[in-house]
GUDREN-697488 format. One record per residue (C-alpha): residue number from 1; residue in one letter; x, y, z. Coordinates in steps of 0.05 Angstrom, whole numbers. Layout:
! GUDREN-697488
R  nr rest      X      Y      Z
R NUM    a      X      Y      Z
...
This chain:
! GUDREN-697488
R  nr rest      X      Y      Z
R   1    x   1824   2131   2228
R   2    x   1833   2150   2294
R   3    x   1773   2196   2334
R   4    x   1770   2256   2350
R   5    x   1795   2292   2417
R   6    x   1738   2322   2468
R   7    x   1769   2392   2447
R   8    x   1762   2378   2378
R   9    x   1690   2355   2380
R  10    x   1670   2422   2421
R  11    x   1695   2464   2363
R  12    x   1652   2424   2308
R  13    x   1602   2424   2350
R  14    x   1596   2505   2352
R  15    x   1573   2503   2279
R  16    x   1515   2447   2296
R  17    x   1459   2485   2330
R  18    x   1427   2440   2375
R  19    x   1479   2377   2375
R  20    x   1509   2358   2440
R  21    x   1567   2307   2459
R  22    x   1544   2249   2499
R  23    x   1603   2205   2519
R  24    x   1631   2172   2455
R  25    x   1569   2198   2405
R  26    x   1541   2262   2382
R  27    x   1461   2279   2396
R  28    x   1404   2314   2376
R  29    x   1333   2308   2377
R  30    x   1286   2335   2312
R  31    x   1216   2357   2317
R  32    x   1181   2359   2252
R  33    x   1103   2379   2239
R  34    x   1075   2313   2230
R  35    x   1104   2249   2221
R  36    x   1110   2254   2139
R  37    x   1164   2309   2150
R  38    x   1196   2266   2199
R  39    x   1198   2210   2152
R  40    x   1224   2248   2090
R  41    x   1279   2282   2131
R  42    x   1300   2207   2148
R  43    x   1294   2179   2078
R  44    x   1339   2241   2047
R  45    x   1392   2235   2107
R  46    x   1393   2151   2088
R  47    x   1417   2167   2013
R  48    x   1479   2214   2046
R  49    x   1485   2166   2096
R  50    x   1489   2103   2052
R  51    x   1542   2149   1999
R  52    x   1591   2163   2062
R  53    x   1580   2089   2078
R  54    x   1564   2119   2155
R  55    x   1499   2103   2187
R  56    x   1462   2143   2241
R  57    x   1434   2102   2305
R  58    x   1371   2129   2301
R  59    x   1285   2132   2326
R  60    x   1230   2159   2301
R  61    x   1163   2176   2352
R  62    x   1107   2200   2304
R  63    x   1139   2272   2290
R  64    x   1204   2273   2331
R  65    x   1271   2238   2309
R  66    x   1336   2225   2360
R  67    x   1390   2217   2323
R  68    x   1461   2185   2360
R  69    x   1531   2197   2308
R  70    x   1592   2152   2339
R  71    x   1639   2127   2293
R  72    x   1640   2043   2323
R  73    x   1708   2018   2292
R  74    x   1748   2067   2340
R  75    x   1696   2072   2400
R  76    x   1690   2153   2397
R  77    x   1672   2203   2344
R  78    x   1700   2210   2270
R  79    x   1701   2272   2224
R  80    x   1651   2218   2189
R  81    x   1602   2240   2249
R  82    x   1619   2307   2239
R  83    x   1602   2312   2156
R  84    x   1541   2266   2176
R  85    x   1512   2316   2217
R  86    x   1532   2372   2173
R  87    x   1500   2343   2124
R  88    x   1423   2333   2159
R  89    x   1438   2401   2180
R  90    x   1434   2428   2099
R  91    x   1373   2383   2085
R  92    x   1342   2421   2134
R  93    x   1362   2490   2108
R  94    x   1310   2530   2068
R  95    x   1320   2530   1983
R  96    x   1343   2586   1962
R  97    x   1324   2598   1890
């Protein structure tokens, strides 16, 4: 698996409000209402994250999260970053019944 190019990462990147490349990773900080929201966003992203076998470097203050995506085995960023991101990204999103 090889990473992905700076140009390539900008166009992912349009689709994740609020994510930002920093260097080799991808970023972005969550603010939840307390920190039991914060908490349960991290436990659902951990069962994705453990099925696609790629973990987030993460933190958790009280109600905010920082989440860092970099894929380690090629130094740089992965489409496994990418679906990882897209995937907190749906957790997030409203149910629609």
């Amino acid at each position: 698996m090889s990473h992905l190019t700076d140009d390539q990462v900008a166009l992912q990147l349009q689709d994740l409000n609020g994510w930002q490349q920093e260097g080799n990773a991808i970023v972005k900080t969550y603010k939840f209402h307390d920190f039991v929201e914060a908490m349960s966003f991290m436990n659902q992203v951990a069962f994705h994250a453990e099925k696609l076998e790629h973990h987030p470097e993460w933190s958790n203050l009280y109600n905010i999260v920082q989440v860092k995506l970099t894929t380690h085995d090629v130094n740089g960023i992965t489409s496994h970053d990418i679906r990882l991101a897209k995937r907190m990204e749906q957790i997030l999103q409203p149910k629609r019944f």
